[in-house]
N, C-alpha and C positions, 0 to 999 in steps of 0.2 A: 502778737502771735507766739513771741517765746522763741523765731529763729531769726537767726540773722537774715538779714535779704539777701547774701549772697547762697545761703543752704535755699532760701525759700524761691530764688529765681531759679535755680538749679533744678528743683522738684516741679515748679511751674513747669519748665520748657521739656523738663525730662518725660514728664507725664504727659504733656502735652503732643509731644512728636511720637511717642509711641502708641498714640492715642488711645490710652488708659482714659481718661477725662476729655472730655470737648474744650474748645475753645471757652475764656473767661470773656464774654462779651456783655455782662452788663456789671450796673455797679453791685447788684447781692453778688452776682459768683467769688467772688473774693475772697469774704464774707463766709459766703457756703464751704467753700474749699478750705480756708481754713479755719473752722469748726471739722472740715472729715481728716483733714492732716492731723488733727492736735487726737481724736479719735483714736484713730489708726496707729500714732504712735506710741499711744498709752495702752493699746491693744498690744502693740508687738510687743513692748516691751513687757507686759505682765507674762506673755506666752516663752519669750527669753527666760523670763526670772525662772518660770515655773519648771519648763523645762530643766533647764542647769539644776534646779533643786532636786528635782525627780533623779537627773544621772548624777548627782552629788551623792544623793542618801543612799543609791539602790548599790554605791563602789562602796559608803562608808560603812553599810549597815548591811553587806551580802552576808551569805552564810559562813565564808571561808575567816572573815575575819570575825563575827560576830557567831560562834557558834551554838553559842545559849543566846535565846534571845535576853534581853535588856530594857527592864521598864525602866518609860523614861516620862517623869510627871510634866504636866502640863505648866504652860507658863503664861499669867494673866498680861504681864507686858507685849506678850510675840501675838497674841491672841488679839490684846485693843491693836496693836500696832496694823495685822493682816485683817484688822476691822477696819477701820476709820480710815487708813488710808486709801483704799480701794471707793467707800465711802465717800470721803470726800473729790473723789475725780469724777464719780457718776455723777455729783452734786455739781460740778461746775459745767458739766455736759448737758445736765438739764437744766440748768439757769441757761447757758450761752445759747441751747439751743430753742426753750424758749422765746426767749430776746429776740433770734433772728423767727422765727415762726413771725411772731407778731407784729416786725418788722416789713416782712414782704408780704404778709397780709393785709396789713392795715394802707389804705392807699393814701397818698398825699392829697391835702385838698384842689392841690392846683394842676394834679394829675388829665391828661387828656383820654375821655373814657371810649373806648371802640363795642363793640356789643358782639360775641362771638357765640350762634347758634352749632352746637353739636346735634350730626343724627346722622344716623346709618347712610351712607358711611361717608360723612365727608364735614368738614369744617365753612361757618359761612361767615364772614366777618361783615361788621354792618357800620360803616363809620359815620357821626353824625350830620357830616358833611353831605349825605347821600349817595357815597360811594360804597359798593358790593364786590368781595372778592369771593371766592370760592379758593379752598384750601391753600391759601396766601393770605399774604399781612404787611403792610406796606408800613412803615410806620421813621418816624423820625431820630435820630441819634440825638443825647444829649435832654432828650425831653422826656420827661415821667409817664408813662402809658398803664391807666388801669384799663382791665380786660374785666368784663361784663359776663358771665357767662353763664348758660343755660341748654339743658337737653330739650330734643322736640321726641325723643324716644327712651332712649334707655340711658344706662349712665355711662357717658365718655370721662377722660380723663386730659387736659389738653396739659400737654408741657412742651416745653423748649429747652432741650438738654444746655445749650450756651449759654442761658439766662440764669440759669439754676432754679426755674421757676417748674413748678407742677399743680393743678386742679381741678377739681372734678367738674364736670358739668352732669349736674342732675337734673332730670324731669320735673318738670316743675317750681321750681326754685332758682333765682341768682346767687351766685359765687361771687366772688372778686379776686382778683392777682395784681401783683402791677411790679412795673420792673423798670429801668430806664437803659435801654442800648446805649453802649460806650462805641462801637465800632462798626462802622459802615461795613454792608457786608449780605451775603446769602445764610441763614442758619437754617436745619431743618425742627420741624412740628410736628408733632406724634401726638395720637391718640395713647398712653399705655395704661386703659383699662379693660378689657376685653370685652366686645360689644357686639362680635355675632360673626357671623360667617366669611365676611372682607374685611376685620378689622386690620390685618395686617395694611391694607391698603390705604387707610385711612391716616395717609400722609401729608404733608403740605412744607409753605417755604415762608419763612419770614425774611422779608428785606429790609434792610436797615439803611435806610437814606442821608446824606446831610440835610441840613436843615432846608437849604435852597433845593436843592432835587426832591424832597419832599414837595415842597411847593409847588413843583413844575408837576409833580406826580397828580396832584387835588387838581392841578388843572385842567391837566390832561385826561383825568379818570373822570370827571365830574358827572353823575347823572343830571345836572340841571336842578332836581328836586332834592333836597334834604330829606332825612328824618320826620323831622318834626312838623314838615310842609304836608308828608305821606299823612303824618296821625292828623293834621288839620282837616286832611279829605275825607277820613275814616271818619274821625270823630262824627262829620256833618254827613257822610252818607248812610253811620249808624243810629242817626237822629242822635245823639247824644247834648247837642245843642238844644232841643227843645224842653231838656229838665234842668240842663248845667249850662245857664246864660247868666246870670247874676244879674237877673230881674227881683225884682222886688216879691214877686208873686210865683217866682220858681219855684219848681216841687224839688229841685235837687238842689246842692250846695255847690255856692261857687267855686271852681275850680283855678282862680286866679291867685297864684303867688301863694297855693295850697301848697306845695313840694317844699320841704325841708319844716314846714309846722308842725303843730302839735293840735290833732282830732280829740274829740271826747265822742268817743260811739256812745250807742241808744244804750248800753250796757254800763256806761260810765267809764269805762277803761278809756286811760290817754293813750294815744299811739301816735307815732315820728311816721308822718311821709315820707318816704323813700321809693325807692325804684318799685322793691319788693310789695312794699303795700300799696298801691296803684296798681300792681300786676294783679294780686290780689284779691282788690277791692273790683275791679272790671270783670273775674272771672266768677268772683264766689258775694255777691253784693250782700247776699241777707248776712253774711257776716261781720260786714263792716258798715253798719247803718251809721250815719252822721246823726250825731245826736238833735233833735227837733226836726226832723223828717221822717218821712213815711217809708217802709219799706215796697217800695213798688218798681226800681230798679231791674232790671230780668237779665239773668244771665249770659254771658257770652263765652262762655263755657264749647269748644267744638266749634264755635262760629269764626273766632279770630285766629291769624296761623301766629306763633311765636315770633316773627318777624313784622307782623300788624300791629301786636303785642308792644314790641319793642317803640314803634311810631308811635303809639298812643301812649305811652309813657315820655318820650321823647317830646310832646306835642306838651302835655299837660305839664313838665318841666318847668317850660320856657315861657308858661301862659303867665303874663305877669296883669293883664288887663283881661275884662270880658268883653272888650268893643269888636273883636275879632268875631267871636262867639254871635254875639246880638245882630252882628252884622249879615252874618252867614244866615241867624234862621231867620230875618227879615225878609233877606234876598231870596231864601226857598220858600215860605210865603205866599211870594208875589209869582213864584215863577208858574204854577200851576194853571193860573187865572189868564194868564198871558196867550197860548193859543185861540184861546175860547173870544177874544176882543179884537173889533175890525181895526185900522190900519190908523182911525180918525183915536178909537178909545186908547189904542197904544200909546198913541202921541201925549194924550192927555194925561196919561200915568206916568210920563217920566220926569215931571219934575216932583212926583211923591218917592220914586225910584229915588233921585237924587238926593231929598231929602233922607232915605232911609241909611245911606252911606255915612250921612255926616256922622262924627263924634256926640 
């Protein structure tokens, strides 16, 4: 950082308690803070230099003592010197600040991802576990947290002044952040990008847990159902099982162990599975035709809300088999037929039942 720790703890607390700055509660704020100290001092100080030089020249060079003016030629040393130095500190500004950009951008792979819908006016965090907060965020000290994020309307902007984190959440589109909280603790959560009429109000509270009151917290919050259990219902009540079973004779491509591969669409272009293209590929299908299938997929465009969205990406994540999938549209099948048979034919279908379960 260029100061000693004891200048630098001094600046920390001083700014702190006068609260110029929020609390440094994750591991970037440190980081961020000093990349704005080393700024700001290179600022003061060029505004010092310039200064002093401005009441330097304007006593040495007034009228009373200079009363003919005095050409004075120019000097190609003072000219590279108030070049390049200047130069060169914007250059380590934007290297350094660079480096951190991409740094709290780019999320760890081992990071715990939470899914945070923004919309007029309020914050919805969606954890994989199948816990729902509303403008809260419960989350663990010590452990890496990427933040998922996406609008259901216009464009928010979610940040956590303590974090030194900020992001936009756009319509249509996932973001990413991720940060790891140092300090147990209550921080506040701002929207600050202006998004309509309450955005002022569009506030919330992050809590910063230990690791064991984390745990007591998932127990105590638990909806019973996960994420990924949600998009298993969705998947099979939008029929989605009846093209992506990974039958031999499917019209659609299997969707097992599909997340994190590499597609060749009907176009020939390779494309990386990810969040974004699953989101994608379910809302806008004739665009991302699996190569050797049929375009006949139908949109779901207006049908799914952003949050259904989220389960069925969550759901097709974590599909590492089709036996789940084959099992489901066996079992709806069979269910239709079921009313319609007396009490004797029921009996007699259930060891085909049985059989349709096994592996």
């Amino acid at each position: 950082m260029g100061l000693s720790p004891v200048i630098w703890q001094f600046l920390v607390k001083w700014l702190t308690n006068f609260a110029v700055i929020p609390p440094e509660a994750s591991t970037q704020a440190p980081q961020v803070d000093a990349l704005l100290v080393f700024m700001t001092l290179v600022s003061l100080v060029g505004l010092v230099l310039v200064g002093m030089l401005i009441a330097g020249f304007s006593i040495l060079y007034n009228k009373d003592r200079n009363p003919v003016a005095t050409q004075i030629e120019g000097s190609t040393l003072l000219e590279a010197t108030w070049t390049i130095i200047p130069l060169g500190l914007f250059l380590v500004m934007f290297v350094w600040g660079s480096v951190l950009y991409f740094r709290i951008y780019t999320p760890p792979p081992n990071a715990m991802n939470i899914y945070v819908v923004g919309k007029q006016w309020m914050w919805k965090a969606e954890h994989p576990t199948g816990q729902h907060e509303i403008d809260a965020l419960h989350i663990p000290a010590g452990v890496p947290i990427q933040i998922t994020l996406i609008s259901q309307d216009v464009f928010h902007s979610f940040s956590i002044p303590a974090f030194r984190v900020k992001r936009e959440a756009i319509p249509g589109r996932y973001t990413t952040e991720w940060f790891e909280a140092t300090t147990p603790g209550t921080y506040h959560l701002f929207c600050t990008q202006y998004c309509g009429t309450e955005h002022s109000g569009m506030i919330g509270e992050v809590t910063v847990l230990t690791k064991d009151d984390y745990k007591k917290w998932l127990a105590e919050s638990t909806s019973g159902v996960s994420l990924a259990q949600n998009g298993e219902r969705l998947f099979a009540s939008l029929s989605c099982n009846a093209c992506h079973n990974g039958r031999p004779d499917a019209r659609g491509p299997s969707l097992a162990d599909v997340y994190g591969s590499k597609l060749t669409l009907s176009t020939g272009q390779a494309v990386q599975v990810d969040d974004a293209y699953l989101r994608q590929a379910i809302l806008n299908p004739s665009s991302h035709i699996t190569q050797g299938y049929a375009p006949i997929m139908p949109t779901y465009q207006g049908q799914v809300s952003e949050e259904g969205l989220i389960s069925l990406v969550e759901y097709i994540k974590n599909l590492s088999s089709n036996y789940r999938v084959q099992q489901t549209l066996n079992t709806t099948e069979l269910l239709p037929e079921q009313p319609a048979r007396s009490a004797g034919q029921a009996g007699a279908t259930q060891p085909a039942s049985q059989g349709v379960t096994k592996p």
